[in-house]
C-alpha positions in Angstrom: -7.1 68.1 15.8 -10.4 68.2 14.3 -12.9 65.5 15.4 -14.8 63.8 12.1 -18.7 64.2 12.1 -20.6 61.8 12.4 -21.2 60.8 8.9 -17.2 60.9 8.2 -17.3 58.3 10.6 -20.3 56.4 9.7 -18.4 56.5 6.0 -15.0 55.6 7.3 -17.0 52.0 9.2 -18.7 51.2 6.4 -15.3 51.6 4.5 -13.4 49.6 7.1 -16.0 46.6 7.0 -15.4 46.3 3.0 -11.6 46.1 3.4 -12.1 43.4 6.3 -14.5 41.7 4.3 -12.4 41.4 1.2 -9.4 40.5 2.9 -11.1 38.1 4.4 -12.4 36.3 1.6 -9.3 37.0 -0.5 -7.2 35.3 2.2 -10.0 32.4 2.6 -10.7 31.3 -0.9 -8.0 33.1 -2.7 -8.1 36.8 -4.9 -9.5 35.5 -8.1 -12.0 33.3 -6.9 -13.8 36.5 -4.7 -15.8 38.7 -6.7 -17.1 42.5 -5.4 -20.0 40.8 -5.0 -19.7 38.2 -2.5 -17.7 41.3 -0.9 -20.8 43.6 -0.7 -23.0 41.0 0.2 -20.8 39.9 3.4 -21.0 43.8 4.4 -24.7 43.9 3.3 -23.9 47.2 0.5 -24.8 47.7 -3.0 -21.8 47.7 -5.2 -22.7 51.5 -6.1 -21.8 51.7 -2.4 -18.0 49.4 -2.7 -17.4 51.9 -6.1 -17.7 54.8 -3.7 -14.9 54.1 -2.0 -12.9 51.8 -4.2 -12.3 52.1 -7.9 -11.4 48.2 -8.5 -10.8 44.9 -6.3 -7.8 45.3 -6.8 -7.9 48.9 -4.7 -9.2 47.1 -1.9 -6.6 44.4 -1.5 -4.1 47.7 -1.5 -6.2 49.6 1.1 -4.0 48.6 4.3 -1.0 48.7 2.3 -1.3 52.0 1.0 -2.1 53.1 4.6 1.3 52.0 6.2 3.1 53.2 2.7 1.8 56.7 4.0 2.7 56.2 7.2 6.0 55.6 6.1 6.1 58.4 3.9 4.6 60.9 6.9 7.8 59.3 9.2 10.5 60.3 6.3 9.7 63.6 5.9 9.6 64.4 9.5 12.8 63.2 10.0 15.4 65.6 11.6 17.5 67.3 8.3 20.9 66.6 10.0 20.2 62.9 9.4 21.5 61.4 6.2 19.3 60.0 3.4 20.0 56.2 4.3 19.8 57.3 8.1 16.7 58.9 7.4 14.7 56.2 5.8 16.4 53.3 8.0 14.8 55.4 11.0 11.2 56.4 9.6 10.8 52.6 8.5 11.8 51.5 12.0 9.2 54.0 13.9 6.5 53.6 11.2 6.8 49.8 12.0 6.5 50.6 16.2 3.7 52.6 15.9 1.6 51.0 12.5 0.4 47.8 14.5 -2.4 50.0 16.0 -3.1 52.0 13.1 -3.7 48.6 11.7 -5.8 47.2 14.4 -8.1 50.3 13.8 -8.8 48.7 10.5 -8.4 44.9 9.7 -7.2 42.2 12.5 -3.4 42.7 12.6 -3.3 38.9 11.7 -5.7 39.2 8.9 -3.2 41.8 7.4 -0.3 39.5 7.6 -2.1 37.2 5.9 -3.0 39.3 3.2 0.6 40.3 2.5 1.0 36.6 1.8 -1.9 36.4 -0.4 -0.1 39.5 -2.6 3.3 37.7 -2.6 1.6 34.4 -3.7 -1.0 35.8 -6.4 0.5 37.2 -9.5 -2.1 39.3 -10.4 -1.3 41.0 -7.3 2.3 40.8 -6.9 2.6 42.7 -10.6 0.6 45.3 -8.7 2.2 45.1 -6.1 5.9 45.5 -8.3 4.6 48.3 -10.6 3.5 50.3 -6.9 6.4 50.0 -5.6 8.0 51.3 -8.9 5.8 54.5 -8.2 6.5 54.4 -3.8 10.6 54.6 -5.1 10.2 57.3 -7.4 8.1 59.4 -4.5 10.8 58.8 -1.6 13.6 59.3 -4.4 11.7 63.1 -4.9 11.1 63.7 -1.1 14.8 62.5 -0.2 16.1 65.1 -2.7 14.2 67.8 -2.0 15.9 66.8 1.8 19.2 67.4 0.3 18.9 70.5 -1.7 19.0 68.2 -5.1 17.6 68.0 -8.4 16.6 64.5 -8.8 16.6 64.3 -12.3 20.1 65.4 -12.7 21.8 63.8 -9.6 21.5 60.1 -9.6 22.2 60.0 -5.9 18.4 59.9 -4.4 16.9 57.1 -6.5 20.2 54.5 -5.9 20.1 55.4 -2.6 16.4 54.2 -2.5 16.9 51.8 -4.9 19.4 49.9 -2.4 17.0 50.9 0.4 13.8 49.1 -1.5 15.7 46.0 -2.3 16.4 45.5 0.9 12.7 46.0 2.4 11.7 43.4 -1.1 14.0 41.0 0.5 12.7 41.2 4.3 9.1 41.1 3.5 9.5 38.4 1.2 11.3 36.7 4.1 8.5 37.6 6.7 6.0 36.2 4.6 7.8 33.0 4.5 8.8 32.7 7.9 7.7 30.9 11.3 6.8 34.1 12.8 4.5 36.5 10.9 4.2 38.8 13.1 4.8 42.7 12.9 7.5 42.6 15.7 8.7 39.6 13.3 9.5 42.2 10.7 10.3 45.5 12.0 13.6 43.0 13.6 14.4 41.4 10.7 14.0 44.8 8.8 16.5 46.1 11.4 18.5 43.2 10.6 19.2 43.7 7.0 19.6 47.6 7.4 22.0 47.0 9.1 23.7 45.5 7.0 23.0 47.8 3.7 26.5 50.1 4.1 28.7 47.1 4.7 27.3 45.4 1.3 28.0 48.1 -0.5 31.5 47.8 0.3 33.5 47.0 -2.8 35.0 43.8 -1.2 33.7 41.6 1.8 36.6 39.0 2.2 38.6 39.6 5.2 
């Protein structure tokens, strides 16, 4: 493992300070009240310095997410190949959600995140974002889950329903979790678990007894 210089890692703080900064303001006074200046000011950078590392605002509200969306993505394709595709992404989500929390930490407050995931779910500027990404995050696990299986994604339908069901139910438990009592990370890696769970029996074509 190489070990970044030291300007990688003076470039990599000053990085990290914007994100905190912006999710801090974003979460304090709301996303279209902050503008990239009152960001580059907290972090005391020009704004040539902020379009260095991120191409809009809207970028930097994304930063930490992107981050555990790669995690994820890292998890899934080093799953074991005797593992099934729902299998497969029920397990990568679970361990990218045990070990993410101090990836996190690295970055932003763990706390600050959670309250940025509720800013995204209650600004809809963001949550169209948020929507269209998540559009683009399916279509990449769809690919990576049939090249798993040997499959030609564009002529068996099989890996995008499969991650359509799968994304539905991660919509529905982080809507949840940023609703809840209890926004933690534990909070929702369980209730993730929870609604995995149950994905195969809903599928079933009848529930009554």
């Amino acid at each position: 493992m190489t070990v970044p210089g030291l300007r990688e890692r003076k470039k990599q703080r000053t990085r990290d300070a914007l994100i905190r900064a912006a999710l801090e303001l974003f979460t304090s006074q709301g996303y279209e009240r902050t503008t990239v200046d009152e960001i580059v000011d907290a972090v005391d950078v020009s704004q040539r310095t902020f379009f260095r590392y991120f191409a809009t605002k809207e970028d930097v509200a994304f930063a930490v997410q992107q981050m555990v969306e790669q995690r994820f993505m890292q998890a899934l394709a080093g799953r074991p190949p005797e593992e099934g595709p729902l299998d497969a992404m029920r397990n990568a989500v679970l361990s990218a959600w045990d070990t993410i929390g101090e990836a996190i930490a690295e970055v932003v407050p763990v706390e600050l995140y959670v309250r940025s995931f509720q800013v995204i779910e209650s600004t809809p500027a963001l949550l169209a974002v948020h929507l269209r990404r998540s559009t683009e995050m399916e279509e990449s696990i769809a690919r990576l889950i049939a090249e798993r299986e040997g499959l030609d994604v564009d002529e068996d339908p099989r890996p995008r329903i499969a991650v359509a069901a799968f994304s539905g139910v991660m919509r529905v438990t982080g809507q949840l979790w940023g609703r809840s009592a209890d926004p933690t990370l534990e909070a929702i890696r369980a209730l993730t678990e929870h609604y995995l769970d149950h994905l195969t029996s809903a599928l079933e074509p009848h529930w009554r007894p």
